[in-house]
C-alpha positions in Angstrom: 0.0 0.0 0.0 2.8 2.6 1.1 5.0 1.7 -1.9 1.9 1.9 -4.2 1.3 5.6 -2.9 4.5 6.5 -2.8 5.3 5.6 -6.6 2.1 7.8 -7.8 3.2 10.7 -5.7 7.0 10.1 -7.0 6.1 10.8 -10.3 3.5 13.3 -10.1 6.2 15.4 -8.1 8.6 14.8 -10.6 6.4 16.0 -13.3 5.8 19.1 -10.6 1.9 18.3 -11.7 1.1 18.9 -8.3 1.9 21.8 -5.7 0.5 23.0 -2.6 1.9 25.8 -1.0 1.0 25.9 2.8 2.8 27.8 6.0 5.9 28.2 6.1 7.7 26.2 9.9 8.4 28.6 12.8 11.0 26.7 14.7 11.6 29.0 18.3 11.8 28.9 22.2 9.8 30.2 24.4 9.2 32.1 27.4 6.3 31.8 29.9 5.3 34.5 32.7 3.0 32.8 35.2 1.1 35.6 36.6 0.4 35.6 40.1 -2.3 34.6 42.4 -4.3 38.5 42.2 -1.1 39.9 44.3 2.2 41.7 43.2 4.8 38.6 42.7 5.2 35.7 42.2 8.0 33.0 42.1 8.6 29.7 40.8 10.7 26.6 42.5 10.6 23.4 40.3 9.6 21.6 37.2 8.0 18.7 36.6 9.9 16.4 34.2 8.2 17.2 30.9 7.4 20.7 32.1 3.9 20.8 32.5 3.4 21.4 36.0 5.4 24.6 37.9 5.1 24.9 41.5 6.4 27.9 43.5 4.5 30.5 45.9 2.3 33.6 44.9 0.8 36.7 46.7 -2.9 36.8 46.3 -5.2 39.5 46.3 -4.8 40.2 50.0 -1.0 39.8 49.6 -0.7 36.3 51.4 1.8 34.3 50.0 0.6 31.2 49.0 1.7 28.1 47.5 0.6 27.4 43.5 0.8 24.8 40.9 0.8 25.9 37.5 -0.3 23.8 33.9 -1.2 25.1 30.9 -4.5 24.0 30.9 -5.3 25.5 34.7 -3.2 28.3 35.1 -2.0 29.3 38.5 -3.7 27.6 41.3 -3.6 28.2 44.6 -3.4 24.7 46.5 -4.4 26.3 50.0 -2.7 25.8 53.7 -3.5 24.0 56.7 -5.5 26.2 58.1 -3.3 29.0 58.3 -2.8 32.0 55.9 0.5 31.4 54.0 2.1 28.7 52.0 5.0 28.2 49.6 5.4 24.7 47.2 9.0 24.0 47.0 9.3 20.8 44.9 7.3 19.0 42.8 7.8 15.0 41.6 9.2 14.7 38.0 5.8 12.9 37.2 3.7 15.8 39.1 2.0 14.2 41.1 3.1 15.3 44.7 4.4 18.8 45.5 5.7 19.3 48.7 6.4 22.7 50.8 5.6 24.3 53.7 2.3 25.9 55.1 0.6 27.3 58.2 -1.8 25.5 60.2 -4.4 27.1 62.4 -2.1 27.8 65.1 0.5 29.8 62.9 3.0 27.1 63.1 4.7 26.3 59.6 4.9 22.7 58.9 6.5 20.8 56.2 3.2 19.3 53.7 3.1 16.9 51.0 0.1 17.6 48.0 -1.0 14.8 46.0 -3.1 15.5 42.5 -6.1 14.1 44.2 -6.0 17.6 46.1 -5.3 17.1 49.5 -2.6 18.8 51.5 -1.4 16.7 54.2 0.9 17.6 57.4 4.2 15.6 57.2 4.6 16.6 61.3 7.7 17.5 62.9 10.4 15.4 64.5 9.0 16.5 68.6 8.8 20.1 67.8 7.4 22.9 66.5 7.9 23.8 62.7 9.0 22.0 60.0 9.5 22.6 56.4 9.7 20.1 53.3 12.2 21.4 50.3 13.2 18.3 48.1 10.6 15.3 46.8 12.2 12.2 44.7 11.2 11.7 41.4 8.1 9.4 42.3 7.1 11.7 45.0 7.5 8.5 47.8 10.9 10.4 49.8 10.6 13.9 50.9 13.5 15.9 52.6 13.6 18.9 54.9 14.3 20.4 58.0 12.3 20.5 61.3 12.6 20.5 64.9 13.4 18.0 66.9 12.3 17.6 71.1 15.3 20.4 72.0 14.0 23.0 69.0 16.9 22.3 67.1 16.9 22.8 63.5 17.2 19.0 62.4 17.7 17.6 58.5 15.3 14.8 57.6 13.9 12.6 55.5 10.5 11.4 55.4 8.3 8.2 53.4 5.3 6.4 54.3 7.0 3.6 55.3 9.2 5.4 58.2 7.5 9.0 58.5 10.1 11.5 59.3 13.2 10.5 60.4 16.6 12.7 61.7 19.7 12.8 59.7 22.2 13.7 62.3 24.4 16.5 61.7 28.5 17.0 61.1 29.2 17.3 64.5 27.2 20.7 65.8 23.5 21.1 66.8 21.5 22.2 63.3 21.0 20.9 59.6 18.7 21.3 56.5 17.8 18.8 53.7 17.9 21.0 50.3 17.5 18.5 47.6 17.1 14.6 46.9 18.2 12.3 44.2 16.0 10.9 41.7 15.5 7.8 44.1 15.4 9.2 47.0 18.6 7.6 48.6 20.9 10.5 48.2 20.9 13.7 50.3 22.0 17.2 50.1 21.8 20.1 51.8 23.7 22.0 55.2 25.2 21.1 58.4 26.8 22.8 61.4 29.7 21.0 61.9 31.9 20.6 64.9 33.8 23.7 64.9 30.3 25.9 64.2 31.0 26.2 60.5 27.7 25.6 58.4 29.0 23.4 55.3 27.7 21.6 52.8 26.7 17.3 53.3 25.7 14.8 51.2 23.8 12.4 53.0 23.3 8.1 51.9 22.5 5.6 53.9 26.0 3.9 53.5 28.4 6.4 54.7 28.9 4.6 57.8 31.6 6.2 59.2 29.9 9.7 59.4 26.4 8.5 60.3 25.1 8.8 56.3 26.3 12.7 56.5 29.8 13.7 54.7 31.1 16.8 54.3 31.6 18.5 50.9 34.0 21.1 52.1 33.9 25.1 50.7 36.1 26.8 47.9 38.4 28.3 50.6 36.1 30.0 52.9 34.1 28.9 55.7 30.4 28.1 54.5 28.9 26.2 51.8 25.2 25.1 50.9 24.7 22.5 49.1 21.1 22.8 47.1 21.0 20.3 44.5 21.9 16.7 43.3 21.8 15.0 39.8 19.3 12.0 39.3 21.8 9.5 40.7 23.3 11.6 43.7 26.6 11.8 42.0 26.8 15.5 41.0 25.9 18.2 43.8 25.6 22.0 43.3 25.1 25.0 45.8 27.1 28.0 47.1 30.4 28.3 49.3 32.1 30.9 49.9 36.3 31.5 48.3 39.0 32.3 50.0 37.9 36.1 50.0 34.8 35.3 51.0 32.7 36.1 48.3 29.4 33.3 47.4 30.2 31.5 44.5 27.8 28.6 42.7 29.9 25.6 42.9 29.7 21.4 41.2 31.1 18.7 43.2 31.7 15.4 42.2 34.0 12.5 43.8 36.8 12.8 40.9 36.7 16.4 40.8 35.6 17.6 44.4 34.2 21.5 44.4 35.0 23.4 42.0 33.7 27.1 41.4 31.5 27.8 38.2 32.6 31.4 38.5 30.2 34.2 37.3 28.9 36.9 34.8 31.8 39.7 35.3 30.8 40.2 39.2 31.9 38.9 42.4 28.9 36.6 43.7 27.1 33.3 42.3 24.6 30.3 43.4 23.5 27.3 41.9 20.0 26.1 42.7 19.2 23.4 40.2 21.0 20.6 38.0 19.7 18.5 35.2 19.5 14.8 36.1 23.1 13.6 34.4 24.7 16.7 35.8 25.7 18.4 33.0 23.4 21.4 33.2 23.3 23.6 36.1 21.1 27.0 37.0 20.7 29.4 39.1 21.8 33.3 39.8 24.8 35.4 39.6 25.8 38.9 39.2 27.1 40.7 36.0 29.8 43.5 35.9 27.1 45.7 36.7 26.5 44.1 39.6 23.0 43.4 38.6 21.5 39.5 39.8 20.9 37.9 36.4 19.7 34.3 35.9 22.5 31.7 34.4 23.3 28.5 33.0 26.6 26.7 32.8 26.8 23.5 31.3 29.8 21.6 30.7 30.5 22.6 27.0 30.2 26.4 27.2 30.5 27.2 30.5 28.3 29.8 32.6 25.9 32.2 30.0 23.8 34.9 30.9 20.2 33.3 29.9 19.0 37.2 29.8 21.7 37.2 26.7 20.9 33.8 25.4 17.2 34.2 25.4 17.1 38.2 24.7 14.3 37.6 21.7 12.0 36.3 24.3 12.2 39.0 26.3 10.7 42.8 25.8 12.1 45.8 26.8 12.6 46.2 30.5 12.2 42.4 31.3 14.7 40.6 32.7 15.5 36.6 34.5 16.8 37.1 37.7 17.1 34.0 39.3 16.6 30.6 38.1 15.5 27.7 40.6 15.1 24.4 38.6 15.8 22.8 35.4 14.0 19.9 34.0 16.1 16.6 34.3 16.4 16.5 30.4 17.5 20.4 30.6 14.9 21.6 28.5 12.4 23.6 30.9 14.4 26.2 33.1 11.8 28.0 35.8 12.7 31.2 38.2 12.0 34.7 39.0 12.5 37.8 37.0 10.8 41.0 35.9 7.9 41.2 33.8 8.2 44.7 32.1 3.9 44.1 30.6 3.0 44.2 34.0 5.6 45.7 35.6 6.1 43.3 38.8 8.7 40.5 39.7 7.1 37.5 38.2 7.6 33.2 38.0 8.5 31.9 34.4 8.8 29.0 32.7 11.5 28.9 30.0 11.1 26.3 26.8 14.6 26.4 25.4 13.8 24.0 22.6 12.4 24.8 19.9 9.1 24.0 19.3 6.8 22.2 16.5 4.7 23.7 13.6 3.7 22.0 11.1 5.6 23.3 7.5 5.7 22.6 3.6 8.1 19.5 3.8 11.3 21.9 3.3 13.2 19.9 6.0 16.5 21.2 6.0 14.9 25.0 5.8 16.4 26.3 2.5 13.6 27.3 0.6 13.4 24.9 -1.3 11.2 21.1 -1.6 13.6 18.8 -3.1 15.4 15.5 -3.5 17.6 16.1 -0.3 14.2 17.1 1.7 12.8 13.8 0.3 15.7 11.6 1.0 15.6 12.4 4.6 12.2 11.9 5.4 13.0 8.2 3.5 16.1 7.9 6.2 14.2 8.5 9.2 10.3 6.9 8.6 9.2 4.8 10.9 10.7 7.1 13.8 9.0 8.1 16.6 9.5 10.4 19.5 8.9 14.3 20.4 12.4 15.1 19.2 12.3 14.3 15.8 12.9 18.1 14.4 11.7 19.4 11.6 11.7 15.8 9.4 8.4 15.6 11.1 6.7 17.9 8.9 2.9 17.4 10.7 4.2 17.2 14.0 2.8 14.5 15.2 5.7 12.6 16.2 6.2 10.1 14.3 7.3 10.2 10.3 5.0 8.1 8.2 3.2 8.4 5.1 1.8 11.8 5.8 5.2 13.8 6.0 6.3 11.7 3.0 3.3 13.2 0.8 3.5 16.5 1.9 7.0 16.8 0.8 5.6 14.9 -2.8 2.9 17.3 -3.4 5.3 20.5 -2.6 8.0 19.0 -4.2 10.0 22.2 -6.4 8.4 24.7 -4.3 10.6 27.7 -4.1 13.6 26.2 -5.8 
């Protein structure tokens, strides 16, 4: 059947007998502002894996700050407190189905919650205190990290599932620690410690390292603090902040073979790094320029650190800026944040698509205005494929090549040449 088709299209296209001219591809990024919740900001904290969902925190109307999850479909919602007025979302799973954060309850006490689609916002509790606060969720939403107190009031890392509930992660020798971030899997750990001698430094936390209770330190870039505030999919790359040898905050990458090492920063003197992509090979966050302006970056490991203000300036109209960026997507495609949106003049979440996206063109696949034998030969190379990364030898976009992008490229063929 396909071969019959094919044959009668061959030669009518050879004999140019038939033509159809239809819209040209636009191939571009693409840059989201979220709104806010009826208030004056709004700021986003993570990314589901295929970048539908965004969760972060919002003012509303009466300038609470309340926690949201974003889709295209829904817009901003607010997902509510327990019982309190305020709420942020911190994480969200890479399948979106359970955002975790921290919200008040009807006493005013802020305690660490875990949302699941079904809509319910549940208390995680606290480990004999007060307050607690959930930052990190794995990528099936089953581990969740934080920090809350314990009996004493002390500021205590942990790491919570349904199996165990909430459960302490020690420290590196003082009294306080944080859980930041979470491998993929949940068995990884990052985030802060006070350690023995009353520095706060950067751990990463399994359940093997033995000989420090699960918690090892990553050590600074020559000062006395570090943060750590992400971890790749498989725990082995770690980002954050630490301070140098002069003290300054620069975003740093730590790995076994290469230890810390300082990303540097646009032209200023300070950095962070807030989110990696799940090989490790993409890292965000903020850092200042030589005008010692905040400006959102990414460094990856060909090309280094880039000003995304710079890289993604046509998405962005005069007056708007990215300030800060928060997450990445684990494939490194979706980058959210905070920056200025100049339309409505107020600091703003956003969701950055820096692939380029679909639309459907005239079967001119390698875009040089003109339908030809080199357009047709590789739509012949590639049919059969599948996927959402197929480029522009999809010509319908529907993500997969078949008999459809084959005609369209036989009934345009000679267009424009």
């Amino acid at each position: 059947m396909r071969r019959t088709v094919f044959s009668r299209c061959v030669y009518r296209a050879l004999l140019s007998a038939c033509v159809l001219l239809v819209a040209t591809a636009t191939w571009s990024q693409s840059l989201t502002w979220l709104g806010t919740l009826g208030g004056s900001e709004s700021v986003a904290f993570s990314v589901s894996a295929d970048g539908s969902v965004v969760v972060g925190a919002a003012r509303d109307a009466a300038g609470q700050r309340r926690a949201f999850r974003w889709t295209q479909a829904t817009g901003m919602v607010d997902l509510g407190t327990l019982g309190g007025s305020e709420s942020a979302a911190f994480g969200v799973s890479a399948d979106s189905s359970v955002v975790v954060g921290v919200a008040e309850d009807a006493f005013g006490r802020e305690l660490a919650f875990q949302w699941q689609s079904s809509g319910d916002m549940q208390s995680l509790g606290t480990l004999g205190g007060l307050n607690s606060g959930a930052f990190g969720v794995s990528a099936d939403g089953s581990v969740v990290v934080g920090v809350a107190r314990d009996a004493a009031e002390r500021r205590r890392a942990f790491r919570w599932t349904q199996a165990t509930g909430m459960v302490d992660l020690g420290t590196l020798g003082g009294s306080t620690s944080r859980a930041l971030g979470v491998s993929a899997d949940g068995s990884v750990v990052v985030g802060v410690s006070l350690n023995a001698t009353g520095q706060n430094v950067a751990f990463r936390w399994t359940p093997d390292n033995v000989l420090t209770g699960g918690m090892r330190s990553l050590g600074t870039l020559g000062g006395r603090e570090s943060e750590a505030l992400g971890v790749s999919a498989d725990g082995s790359v770690v980002v954050g902040e630490a301070r140098d040898a002069a003290g300054q905050r620069r975003a740093f990458r730590w790995t076994r073979a290469t230890e810390m090492v300082d990303l540097g920063t646009l032209g200023g003197n300070e950095s962070a790094a807030f989110g990696v992509s799940s090989d490790g090979s993409a890292i965000v966050g903020a850092a200042r320029d030589a005008a010692g302006q905040r400006r959102a970056f990414r460094w990856t490991l060909s090309g280094g650190i880039e000003d995304l203000n710079r890289t993604y300036a046509d998405q962005l109209v005069d007056g708007s800026s990215l300030d800060t960026a928060y997450a990445i997507s684990p494939d490194s495609r979706y980058i959210v944040g905070m920056g200025f949106n100049a339309t409505t003049r107020r600091s703003e979440a956003f969701l950055l698509d820096t692939q380029p996206s679909c639309a459907a063109h005239n079967g001119d696949i390698n875009n040089d205005r003109c339908v030809d034998d080199a357009d047709l030969l590789q739509v012949l190379f590639a049919f059969g494929s599948t996927g959402s990364t197929l480029g522009r030898v999809d010509v319908n976009c529907d993500q997969v090549v078949d008999d459809a992008d084959l005609l369209t490229v036989l009934f345009n063929f000679g267009a424009g040449c």
